[in-house]
PDB file of N, CA, C and O in Angstrom:
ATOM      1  N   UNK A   1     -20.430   3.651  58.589  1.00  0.00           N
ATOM      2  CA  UNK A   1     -19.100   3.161  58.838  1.00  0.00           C
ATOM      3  C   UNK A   1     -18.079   4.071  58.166  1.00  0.00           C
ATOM      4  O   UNK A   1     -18.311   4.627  57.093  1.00  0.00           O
ATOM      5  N   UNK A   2     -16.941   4.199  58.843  1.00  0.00           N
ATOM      6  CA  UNK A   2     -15.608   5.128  58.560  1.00  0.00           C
ATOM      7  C   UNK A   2     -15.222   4.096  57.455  1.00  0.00           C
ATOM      8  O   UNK A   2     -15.471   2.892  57.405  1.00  0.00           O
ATOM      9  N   UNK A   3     -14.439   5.022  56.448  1.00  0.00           N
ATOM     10  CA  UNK A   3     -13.639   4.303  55.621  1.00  0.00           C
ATOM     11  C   UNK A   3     -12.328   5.118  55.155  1.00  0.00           C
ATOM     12  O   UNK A   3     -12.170   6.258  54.719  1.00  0.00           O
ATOM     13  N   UNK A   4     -11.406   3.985  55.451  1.00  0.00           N
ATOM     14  CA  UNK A   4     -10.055   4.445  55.199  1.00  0.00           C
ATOM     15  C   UNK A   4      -9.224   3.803  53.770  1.00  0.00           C
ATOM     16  O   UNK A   4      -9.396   2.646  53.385  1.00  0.00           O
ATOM     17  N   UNK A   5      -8.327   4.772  53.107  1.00  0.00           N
ATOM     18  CA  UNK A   5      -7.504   4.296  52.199  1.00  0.00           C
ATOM     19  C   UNK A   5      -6.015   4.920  52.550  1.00  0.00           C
ATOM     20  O   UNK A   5      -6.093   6.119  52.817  1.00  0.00           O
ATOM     21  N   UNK A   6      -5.023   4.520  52.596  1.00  0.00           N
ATOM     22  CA  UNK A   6      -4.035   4.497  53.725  1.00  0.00           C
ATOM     23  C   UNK A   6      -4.060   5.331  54.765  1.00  0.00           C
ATOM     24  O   UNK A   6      -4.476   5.030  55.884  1.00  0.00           O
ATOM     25  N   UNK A   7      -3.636   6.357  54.448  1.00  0.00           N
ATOM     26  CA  UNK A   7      -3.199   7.240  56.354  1.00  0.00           C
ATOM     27  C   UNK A   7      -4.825   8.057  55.911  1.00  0.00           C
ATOM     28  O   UNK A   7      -4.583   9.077  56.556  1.00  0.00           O
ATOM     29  N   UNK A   8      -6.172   8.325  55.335  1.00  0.00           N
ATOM     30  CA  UNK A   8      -6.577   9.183  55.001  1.00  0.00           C
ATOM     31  C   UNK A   8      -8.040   8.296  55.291  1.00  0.00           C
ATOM     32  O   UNK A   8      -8.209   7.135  54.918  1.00  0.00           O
ATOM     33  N   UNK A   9      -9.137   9.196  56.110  1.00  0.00           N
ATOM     34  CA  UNK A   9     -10.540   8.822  56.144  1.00  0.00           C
ATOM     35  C   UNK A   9     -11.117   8.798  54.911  1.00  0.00           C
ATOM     36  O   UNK A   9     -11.053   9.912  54.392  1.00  0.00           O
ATOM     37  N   UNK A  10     -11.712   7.894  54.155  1.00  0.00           N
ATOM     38  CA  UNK A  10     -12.228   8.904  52.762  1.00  0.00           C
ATOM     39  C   UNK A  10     -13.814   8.646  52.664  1.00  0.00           C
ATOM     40  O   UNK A  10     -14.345   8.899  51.582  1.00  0.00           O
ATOM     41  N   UNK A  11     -14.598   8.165  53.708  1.00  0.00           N
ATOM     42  CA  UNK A  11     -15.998   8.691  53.935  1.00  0.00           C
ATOM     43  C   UNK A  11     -16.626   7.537  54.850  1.00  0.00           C
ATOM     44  O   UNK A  11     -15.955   6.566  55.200  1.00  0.00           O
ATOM     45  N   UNK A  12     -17.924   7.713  55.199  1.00  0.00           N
ATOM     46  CA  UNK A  12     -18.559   7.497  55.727  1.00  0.00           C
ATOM     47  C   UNK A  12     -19.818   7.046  55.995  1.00  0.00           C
ATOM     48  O   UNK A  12     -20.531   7.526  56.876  1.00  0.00           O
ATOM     49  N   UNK A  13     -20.211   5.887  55.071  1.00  0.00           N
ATOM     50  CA  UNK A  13     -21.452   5.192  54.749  1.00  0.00           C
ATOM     51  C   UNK A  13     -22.676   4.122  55.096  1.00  0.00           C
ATOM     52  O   UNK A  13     -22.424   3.477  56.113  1.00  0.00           O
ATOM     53  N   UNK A  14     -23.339   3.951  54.770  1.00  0.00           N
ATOM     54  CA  UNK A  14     -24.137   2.513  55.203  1.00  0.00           C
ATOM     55  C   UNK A  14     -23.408   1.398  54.846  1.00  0.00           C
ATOM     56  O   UNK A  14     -22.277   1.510  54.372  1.00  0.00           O
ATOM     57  N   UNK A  15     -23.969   0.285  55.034  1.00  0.00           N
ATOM     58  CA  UNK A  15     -23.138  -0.758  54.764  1.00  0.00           C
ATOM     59  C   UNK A  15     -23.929  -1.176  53.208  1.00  0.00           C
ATOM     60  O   UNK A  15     -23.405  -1.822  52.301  1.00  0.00           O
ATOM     61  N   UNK A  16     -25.134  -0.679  53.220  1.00  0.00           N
ATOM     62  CA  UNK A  16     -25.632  -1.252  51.654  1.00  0.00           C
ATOM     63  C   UNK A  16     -24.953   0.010  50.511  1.00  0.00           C
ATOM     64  O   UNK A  16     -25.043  -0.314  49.327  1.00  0.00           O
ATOM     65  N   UNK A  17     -24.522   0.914  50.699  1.00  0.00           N
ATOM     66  CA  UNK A  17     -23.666   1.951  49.647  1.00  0.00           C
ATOM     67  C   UNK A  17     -22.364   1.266  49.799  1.00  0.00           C
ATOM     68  O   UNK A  17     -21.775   1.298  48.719  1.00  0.00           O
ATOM     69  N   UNK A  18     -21.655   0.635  50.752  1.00  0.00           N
ATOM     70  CA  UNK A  18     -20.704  -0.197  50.745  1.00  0.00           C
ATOM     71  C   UNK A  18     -20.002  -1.134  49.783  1.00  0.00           C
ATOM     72  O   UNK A  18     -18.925  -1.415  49.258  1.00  0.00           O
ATOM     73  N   UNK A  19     -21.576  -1.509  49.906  1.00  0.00           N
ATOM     74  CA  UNK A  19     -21.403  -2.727  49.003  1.00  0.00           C
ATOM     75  C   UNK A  19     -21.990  -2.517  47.402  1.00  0.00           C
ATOM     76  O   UNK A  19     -22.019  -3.414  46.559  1.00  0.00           O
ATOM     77  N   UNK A  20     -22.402  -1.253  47.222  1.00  0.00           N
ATOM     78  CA  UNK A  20     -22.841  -0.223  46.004  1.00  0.00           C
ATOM     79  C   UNK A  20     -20.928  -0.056  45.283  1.00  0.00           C
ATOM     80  O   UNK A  20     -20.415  -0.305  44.192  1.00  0.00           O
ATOM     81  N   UNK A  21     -20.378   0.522  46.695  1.00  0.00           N
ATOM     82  CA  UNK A  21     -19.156   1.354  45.838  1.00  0.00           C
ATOM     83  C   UNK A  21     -18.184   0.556  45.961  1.00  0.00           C
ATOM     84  O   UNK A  21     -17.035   0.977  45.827  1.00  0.00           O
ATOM     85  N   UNK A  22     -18.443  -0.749  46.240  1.00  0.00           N
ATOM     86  CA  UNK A  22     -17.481  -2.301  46.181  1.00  0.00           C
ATOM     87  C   UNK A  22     -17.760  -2.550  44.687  1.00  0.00           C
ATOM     88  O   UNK A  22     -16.975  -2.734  43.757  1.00  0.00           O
ATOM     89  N   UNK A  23     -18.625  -2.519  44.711  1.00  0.00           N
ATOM     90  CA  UNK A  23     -19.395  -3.525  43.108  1.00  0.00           C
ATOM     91  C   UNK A  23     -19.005  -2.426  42.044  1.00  0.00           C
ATOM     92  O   UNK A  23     -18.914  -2.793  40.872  1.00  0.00           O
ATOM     93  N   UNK A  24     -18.842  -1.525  42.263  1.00  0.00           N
ATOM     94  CA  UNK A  24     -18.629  -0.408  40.750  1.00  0.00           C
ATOM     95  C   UNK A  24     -16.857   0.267  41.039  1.00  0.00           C
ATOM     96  O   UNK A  24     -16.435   1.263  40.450  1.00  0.00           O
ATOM     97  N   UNK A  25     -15.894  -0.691  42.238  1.00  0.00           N
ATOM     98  CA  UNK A  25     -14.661  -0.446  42.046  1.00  0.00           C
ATOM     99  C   UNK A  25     -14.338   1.003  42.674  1.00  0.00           C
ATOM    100  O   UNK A  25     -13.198   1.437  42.506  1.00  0.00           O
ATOM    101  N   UNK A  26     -15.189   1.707  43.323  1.00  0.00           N
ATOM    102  CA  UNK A  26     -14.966   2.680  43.864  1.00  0.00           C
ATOM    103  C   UNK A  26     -14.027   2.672  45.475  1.00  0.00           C
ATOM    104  O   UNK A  26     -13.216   3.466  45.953  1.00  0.00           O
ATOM    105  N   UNK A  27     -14.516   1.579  45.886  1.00  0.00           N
ATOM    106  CA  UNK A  27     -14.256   1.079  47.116  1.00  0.00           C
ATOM    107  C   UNK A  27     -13.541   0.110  46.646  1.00  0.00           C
ATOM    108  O   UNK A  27     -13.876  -0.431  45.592  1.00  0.00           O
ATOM    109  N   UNK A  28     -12.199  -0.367  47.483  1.00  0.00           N
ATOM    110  CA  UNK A  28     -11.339  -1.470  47.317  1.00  0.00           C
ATOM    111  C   UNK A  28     -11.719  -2.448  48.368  1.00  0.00           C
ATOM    112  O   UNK A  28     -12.540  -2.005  49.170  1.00  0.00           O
ATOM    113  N   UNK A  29     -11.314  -3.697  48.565  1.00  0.00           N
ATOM    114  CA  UNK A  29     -11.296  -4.772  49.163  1.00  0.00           C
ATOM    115  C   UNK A  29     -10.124  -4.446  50.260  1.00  0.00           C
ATOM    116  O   UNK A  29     -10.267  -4.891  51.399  1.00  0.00           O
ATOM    117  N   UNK A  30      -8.889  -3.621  49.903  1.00  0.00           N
ATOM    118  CA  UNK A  30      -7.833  -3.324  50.759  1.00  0.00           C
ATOM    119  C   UNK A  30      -7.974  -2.337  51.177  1.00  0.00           C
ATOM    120  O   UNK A  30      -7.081  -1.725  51.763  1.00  0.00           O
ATOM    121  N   UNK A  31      -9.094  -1.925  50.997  1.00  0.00           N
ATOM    122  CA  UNK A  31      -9.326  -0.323  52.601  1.00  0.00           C
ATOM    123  C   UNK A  31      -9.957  -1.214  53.509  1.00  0.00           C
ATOM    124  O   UNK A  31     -10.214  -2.410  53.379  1.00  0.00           O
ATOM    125  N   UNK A  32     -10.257  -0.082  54.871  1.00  0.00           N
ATOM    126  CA  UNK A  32     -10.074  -0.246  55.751  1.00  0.00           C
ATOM    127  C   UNK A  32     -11.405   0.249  56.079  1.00  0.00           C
ATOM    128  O   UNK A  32     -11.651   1.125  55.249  1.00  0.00           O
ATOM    129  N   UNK A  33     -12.351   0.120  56.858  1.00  0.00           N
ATOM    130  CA  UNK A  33     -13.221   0.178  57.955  1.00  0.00           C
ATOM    131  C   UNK A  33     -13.230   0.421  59.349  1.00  0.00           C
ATOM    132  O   UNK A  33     -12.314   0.108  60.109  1.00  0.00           O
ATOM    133  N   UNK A  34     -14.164   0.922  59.633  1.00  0.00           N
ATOM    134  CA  UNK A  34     -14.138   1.081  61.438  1.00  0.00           C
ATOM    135  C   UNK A  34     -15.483   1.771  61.722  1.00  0.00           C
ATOM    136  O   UNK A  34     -15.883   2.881  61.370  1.00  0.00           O
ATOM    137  N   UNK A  35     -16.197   0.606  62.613  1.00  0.00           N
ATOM    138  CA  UNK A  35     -17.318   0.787  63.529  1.00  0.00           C
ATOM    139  C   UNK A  35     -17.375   0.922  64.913  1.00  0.00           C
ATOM    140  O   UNK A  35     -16.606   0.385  65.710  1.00  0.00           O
ATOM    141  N   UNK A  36     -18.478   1.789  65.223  1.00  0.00           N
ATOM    142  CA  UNK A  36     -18.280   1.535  66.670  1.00  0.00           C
ATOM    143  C   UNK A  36     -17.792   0.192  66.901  1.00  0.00           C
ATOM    144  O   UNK A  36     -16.611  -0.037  67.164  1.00  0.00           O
ATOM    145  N   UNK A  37     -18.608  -0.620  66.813  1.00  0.00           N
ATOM    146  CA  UNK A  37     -18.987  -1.628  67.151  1.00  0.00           C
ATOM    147  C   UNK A  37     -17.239  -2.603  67.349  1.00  0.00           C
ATOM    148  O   UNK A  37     -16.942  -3.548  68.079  1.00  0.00           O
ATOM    149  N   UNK A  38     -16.463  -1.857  66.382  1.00  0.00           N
ATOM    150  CA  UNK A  38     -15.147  -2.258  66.064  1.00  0.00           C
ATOM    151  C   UNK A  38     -14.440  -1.546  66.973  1.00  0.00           C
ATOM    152  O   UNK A  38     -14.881  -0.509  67.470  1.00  0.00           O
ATOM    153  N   UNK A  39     -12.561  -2.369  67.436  1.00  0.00           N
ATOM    154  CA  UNK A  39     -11.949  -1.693  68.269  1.00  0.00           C
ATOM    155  C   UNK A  39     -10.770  -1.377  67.467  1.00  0.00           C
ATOM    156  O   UNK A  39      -9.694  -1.065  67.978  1.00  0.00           O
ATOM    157  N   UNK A  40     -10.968  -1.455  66.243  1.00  0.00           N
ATOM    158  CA  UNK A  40      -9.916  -1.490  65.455  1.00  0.00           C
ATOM    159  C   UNK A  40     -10.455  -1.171  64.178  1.00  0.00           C
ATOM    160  O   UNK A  40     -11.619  -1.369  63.828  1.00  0.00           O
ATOM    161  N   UNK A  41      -9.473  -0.627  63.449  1.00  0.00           N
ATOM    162  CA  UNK A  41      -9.764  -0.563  61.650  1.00  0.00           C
ATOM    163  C   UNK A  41      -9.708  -2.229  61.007  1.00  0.00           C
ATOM    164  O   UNK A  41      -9.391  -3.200  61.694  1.00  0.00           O
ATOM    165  N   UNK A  42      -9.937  -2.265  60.136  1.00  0.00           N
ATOM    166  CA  UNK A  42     -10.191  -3.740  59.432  1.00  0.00           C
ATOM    167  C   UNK A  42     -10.633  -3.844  58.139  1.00  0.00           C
ATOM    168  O   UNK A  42     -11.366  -2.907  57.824  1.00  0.00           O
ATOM    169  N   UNK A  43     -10.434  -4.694  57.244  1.00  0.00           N
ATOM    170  CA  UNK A  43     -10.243  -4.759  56.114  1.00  0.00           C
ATOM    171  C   UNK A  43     -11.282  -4.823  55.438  1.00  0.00           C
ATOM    172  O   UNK A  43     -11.916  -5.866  55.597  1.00  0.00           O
ATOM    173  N   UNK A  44     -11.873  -3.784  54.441  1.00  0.00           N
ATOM    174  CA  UNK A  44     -13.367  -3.953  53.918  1.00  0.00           C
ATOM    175  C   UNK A  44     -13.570  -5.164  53.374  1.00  0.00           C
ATOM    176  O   UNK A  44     -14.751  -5.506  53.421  1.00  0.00           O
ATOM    177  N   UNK A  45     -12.601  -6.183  52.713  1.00  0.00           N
ATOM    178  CA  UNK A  45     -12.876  -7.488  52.259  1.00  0.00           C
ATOM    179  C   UNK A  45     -13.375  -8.390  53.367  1.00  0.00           C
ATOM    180  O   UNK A  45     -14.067  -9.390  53.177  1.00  0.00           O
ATOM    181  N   UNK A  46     -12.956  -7.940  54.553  1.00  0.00           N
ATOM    182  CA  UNK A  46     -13.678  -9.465  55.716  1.00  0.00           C
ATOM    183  C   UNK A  46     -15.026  -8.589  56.318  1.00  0.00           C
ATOM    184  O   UNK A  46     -15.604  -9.068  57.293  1.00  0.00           O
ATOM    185  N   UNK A  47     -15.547  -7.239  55.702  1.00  0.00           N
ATOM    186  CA  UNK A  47     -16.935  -7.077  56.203  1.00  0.00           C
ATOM    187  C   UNK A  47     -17.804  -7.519  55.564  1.00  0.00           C
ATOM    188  O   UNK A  47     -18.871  -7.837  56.089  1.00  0.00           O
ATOM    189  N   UNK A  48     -17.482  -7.700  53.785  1.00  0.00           N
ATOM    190  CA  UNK A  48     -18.275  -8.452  52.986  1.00  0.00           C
ATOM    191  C   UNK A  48     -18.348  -9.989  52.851  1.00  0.00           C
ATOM    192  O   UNK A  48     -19.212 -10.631  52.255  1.00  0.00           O
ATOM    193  N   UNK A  49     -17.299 -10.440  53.503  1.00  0.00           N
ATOM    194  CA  UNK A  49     -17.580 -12.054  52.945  1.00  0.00           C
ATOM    195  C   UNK A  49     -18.207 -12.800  54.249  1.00  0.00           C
ATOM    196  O   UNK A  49     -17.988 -12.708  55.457  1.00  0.00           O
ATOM    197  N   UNK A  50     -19.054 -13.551  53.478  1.00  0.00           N
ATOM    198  CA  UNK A  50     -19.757 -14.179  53.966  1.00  0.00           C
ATOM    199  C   UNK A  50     -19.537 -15.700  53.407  1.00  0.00           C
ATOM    200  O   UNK A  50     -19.404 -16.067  52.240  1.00  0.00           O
ATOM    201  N   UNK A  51     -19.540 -16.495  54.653  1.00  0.00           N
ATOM    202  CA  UNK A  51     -19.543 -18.389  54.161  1.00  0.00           C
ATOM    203  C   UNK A  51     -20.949 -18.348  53.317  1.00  0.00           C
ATOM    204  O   UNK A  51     -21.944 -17.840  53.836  1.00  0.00           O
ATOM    205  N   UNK A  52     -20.990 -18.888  52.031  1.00  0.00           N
ATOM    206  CA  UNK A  52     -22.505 -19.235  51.973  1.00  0.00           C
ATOM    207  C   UNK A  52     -22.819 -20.379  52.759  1.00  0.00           C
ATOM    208  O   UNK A  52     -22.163 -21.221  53.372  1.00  0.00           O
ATOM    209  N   UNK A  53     -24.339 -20.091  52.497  1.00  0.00           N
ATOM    210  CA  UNK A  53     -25.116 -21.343  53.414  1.00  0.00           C
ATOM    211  C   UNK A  53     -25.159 -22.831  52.654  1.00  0.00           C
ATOM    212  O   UNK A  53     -25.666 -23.169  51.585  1.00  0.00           O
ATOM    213  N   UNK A  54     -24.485 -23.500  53.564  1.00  0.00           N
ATOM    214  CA  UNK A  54     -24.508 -24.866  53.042  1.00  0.00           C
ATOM    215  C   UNK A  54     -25.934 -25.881  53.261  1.00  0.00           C
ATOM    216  O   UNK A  54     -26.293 -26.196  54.395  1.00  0.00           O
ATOM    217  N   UNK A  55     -26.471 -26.209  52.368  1.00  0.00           N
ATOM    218  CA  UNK A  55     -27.400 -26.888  52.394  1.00  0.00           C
ATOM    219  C   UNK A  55     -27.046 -28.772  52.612  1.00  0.00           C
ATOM    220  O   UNK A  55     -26.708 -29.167  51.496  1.00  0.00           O
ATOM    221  N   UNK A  56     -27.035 -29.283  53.047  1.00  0.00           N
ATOM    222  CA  UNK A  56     -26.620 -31.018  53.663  1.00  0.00           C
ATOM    223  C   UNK A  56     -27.641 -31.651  52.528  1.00  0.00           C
ATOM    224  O   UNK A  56     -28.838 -31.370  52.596  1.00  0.00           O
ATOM    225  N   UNK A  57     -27.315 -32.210  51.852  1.00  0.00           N
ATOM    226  CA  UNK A  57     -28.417 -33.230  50.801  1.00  0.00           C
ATOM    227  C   UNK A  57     -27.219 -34.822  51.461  1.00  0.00           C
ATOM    228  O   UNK A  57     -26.012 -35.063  51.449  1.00  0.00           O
ATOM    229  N   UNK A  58     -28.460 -35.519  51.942  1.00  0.00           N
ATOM    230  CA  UNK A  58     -27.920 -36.416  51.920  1.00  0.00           C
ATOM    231  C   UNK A  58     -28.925 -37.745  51.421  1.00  0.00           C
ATOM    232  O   UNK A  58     -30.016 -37.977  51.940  1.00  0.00           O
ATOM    233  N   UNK A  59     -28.223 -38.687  50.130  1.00  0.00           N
ATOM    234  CA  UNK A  59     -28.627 -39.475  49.414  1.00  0.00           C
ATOM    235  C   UNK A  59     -28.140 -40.839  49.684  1.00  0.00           C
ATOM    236  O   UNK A  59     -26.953 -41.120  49.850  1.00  0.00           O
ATOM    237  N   UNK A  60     -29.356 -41.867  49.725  1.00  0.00           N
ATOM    238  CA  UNK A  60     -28.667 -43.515  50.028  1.00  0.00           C
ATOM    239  C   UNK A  60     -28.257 -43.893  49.015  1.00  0.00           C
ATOM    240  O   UNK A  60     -28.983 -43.818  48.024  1.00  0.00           O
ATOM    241  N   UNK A  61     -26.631 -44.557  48.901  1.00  0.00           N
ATOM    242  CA  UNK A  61     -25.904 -44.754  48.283  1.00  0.00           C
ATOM    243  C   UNK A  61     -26.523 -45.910  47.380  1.00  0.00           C
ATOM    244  O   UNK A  61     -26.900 -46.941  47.937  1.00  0.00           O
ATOM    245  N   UNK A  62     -26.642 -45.764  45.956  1.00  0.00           N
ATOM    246  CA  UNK A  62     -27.162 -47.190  45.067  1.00  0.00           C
ATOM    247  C   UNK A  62     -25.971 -47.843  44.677  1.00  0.00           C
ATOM    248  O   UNK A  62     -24.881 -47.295  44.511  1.00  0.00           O
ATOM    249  N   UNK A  63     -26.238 -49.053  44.539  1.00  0.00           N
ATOM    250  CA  UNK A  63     -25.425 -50.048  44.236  1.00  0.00           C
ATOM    251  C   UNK A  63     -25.690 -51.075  43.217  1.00  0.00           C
ATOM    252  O   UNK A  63     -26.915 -51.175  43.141  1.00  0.00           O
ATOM    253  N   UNK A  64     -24.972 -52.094  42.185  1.00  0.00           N
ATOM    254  CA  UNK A  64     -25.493 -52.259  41.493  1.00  0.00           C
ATOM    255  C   UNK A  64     -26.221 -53.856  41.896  1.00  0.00           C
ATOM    256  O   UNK A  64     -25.445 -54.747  42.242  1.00  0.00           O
ATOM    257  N   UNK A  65     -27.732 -54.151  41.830  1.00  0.00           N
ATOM    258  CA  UNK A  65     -28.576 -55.074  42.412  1.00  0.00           C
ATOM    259  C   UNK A  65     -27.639 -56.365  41.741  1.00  0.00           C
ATOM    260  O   UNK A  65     -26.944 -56.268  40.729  1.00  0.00           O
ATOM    261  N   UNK A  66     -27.783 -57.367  42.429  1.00  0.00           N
ATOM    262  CA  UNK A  66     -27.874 -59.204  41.961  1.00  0.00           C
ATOM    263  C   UNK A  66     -29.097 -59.400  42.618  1.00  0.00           C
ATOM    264  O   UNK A  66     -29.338 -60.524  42.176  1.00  0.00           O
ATOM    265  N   UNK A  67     -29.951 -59.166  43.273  1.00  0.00           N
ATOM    266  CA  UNK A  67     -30.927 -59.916  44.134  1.00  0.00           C
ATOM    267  C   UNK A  67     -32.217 -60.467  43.187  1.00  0.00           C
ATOM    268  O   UNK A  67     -33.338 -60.111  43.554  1.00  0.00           O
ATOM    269  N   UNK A  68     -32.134 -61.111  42.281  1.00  0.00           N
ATOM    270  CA  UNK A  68     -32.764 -61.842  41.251  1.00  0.00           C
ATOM    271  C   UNK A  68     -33.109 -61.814  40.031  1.00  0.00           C
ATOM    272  O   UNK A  68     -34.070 -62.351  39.480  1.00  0.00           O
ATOM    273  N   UNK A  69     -32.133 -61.042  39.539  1.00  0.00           N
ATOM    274  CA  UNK A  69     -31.890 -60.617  38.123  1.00  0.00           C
ATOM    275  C   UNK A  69     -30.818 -61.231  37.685  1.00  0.00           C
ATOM    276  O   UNK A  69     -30.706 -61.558  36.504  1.00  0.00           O
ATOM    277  N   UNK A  70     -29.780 -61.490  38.710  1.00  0.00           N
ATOM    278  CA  UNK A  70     -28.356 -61.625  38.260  1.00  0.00           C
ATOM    279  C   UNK A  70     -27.758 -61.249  37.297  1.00  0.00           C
ATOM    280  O   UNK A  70     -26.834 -61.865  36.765  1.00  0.00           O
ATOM    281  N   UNK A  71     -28.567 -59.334  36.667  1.00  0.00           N
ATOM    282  CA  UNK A  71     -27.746 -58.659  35.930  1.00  0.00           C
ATOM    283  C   UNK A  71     -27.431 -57.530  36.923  1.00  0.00           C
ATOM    284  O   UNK A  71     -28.250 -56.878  37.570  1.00  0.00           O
ATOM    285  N   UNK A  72     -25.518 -57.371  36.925  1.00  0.00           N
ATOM    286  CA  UNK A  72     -25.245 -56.265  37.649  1.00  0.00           C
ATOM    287  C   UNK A  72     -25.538 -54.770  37.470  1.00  0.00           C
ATOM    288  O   UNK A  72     -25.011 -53.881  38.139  1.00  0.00           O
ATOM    289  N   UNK A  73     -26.589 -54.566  36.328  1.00  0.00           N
ATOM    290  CA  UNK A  73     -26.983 -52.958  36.250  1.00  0.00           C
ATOM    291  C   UNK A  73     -28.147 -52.553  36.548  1.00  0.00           C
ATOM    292  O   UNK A  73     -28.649 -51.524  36.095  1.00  0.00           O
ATOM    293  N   UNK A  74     -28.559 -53.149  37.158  1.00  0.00           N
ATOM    294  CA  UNK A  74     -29.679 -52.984  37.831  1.00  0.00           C
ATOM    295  C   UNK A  74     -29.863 -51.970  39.267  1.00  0.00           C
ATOM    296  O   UNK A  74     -29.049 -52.199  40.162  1.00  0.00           O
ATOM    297  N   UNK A  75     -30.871 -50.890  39.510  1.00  0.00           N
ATOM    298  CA  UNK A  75     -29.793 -50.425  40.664  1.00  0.00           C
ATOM    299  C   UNK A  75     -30.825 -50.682  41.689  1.00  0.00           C
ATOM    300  O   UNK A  75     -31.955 -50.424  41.276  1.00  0.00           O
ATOM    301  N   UNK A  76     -30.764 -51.171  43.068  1.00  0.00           N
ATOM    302  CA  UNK A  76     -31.895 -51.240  44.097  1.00  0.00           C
ATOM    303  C   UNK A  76     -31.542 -50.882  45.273  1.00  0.00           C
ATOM    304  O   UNK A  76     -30.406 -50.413  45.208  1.00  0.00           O
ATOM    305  N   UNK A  77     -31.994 -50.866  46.438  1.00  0.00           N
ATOM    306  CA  UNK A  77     -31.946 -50.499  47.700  1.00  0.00           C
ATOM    307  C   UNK A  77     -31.673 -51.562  48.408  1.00  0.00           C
ATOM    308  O   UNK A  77     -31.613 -51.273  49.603  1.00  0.00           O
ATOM    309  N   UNK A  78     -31.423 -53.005  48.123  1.00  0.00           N
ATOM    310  CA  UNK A  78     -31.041 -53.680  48.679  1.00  0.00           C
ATOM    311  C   UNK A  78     -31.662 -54.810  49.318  1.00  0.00           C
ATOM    312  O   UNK A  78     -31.249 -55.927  49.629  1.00  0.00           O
ATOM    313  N   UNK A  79     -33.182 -53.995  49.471  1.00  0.00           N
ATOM    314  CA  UNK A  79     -34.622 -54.531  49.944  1.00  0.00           C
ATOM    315  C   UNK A  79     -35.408 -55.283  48.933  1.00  0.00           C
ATOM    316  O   UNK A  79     -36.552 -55.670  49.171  1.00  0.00           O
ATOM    317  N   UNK A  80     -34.673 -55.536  47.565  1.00  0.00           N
ATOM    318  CA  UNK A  80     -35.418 -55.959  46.347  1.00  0.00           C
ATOM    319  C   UNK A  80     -35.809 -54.844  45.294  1.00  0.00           C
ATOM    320  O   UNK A  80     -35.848 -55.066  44.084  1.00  0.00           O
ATOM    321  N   UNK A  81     -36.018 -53.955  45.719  1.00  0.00           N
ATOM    322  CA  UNK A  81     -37.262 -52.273  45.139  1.00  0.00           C
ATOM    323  C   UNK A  81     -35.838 -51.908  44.111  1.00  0.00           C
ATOM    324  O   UNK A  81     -34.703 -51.509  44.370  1.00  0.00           O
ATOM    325  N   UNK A  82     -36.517 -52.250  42.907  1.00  0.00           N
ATOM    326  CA  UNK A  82     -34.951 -51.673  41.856  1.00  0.00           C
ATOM    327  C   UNK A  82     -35.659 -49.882  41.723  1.00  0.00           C
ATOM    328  O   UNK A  82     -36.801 -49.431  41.820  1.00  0.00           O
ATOM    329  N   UNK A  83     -34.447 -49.326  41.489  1.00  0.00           N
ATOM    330  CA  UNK A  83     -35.175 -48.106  41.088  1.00  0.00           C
ATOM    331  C   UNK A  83     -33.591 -47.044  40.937  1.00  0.00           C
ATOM    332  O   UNK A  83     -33.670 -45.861  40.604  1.00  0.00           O
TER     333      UNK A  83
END
């Protein structure tokens, strides 16, 4: 990939030296890029970021039991099963 810092090409790398001369400040976040693949120059900060991957944990909500204790700290599923 081409890399630009204002009006000036200033080289031409893989994308894993990219992210080599990102991490040691050599490369800015406000240069510029251009791939084939691209129809335009573009900002080396939106070739590196990535959404991380969200993982979904989803947990049944506890509540605090009365179902024959009639102490409210008790915690159960609702079904009797304290836990």
């Amino acid at each position: 990939m081409r890399i630009s810092r204002g009006n000036e090409v200033i080289g031409n790398w893989p994308v894993g030296q990219i992210k080599r001369r990102m991490a040691d400040a050599s490369l800015l976040p406000t240069d510029f890029y251009y791939h084939e693949e691209t129809s335009e120059w573009l900002p080396l900060a939106g070739l590196l970021i990535r959404p991380p991957a969200v993982k979904e944990v989803v947990k049944a909500a506890a509540r605090p039991c009365y179902c024959g204790s009639g102490l409210p700290f008790f915690m159960c599923h609702g079904d009797g099963r304290e836990g």
